[in-house]
N, C-alpha and C positions, 0 to 999 in steps of 0.2 A: 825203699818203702819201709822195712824194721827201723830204719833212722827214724825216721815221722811219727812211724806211731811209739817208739819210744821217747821221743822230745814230748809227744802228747800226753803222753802217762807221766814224766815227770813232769810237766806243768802243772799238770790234775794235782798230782801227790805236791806240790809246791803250791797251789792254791787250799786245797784242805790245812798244808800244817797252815800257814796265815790264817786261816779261821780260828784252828784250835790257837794260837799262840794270841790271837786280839783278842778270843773269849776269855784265855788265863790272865793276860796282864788287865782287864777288866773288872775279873772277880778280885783279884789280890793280887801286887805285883810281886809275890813270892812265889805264889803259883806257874805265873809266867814263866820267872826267871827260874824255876825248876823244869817246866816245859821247855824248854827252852835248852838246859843244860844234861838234863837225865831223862834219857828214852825210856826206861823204865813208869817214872810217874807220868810220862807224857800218855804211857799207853793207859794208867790208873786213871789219867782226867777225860782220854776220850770216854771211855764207857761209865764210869762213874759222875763224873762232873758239867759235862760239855753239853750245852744246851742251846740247840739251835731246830728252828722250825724245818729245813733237812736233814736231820742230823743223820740218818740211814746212808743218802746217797753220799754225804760229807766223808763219813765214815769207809765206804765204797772207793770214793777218790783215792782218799789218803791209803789204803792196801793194797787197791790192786792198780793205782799209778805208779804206786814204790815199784809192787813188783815186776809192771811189766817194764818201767823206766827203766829199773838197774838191769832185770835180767837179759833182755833186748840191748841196752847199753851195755855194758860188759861184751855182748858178742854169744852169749852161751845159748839161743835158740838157734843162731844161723851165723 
């Protein structure tokens, strides 16, 4: 059952980043290719730059897919 819903959370957190990385190479594809390359700006374009008519739940995906994908995946709840 932790398999499942950690395959679920990273699917989620693996559909948000493709949002954020088709809204970067949209606006400029320097921005992408920075999205893309440095986690850093990537977290600067989600709250600064990334404009999407979800962007709350987008946002939601992409943090707590990561975390519960890795942390679940890793082993470290159960």
């Amino acid at each position: 059952m932790l398999t499942f819903i950690s395959g679920v959370g990273a699917i989620a957190w693996l559909i948000a980043l493709i949002l954020f990385l088709v809204d970067a190479f949209q606006k400029e594809w320097w921005k992408g290719l920075l999205c893309l390359l440095c986690w850093p700006y990537q977290v600067y374009f989600m709250f600064a730059e990334f404009q999407h008519p979800r962007k709350t739940q987008v946002l939601v995906a992409y943090w707590l897919g990561g975390l519960v994908g890795g942390v679940l995946g890793k082993g470290l709840l159960g």
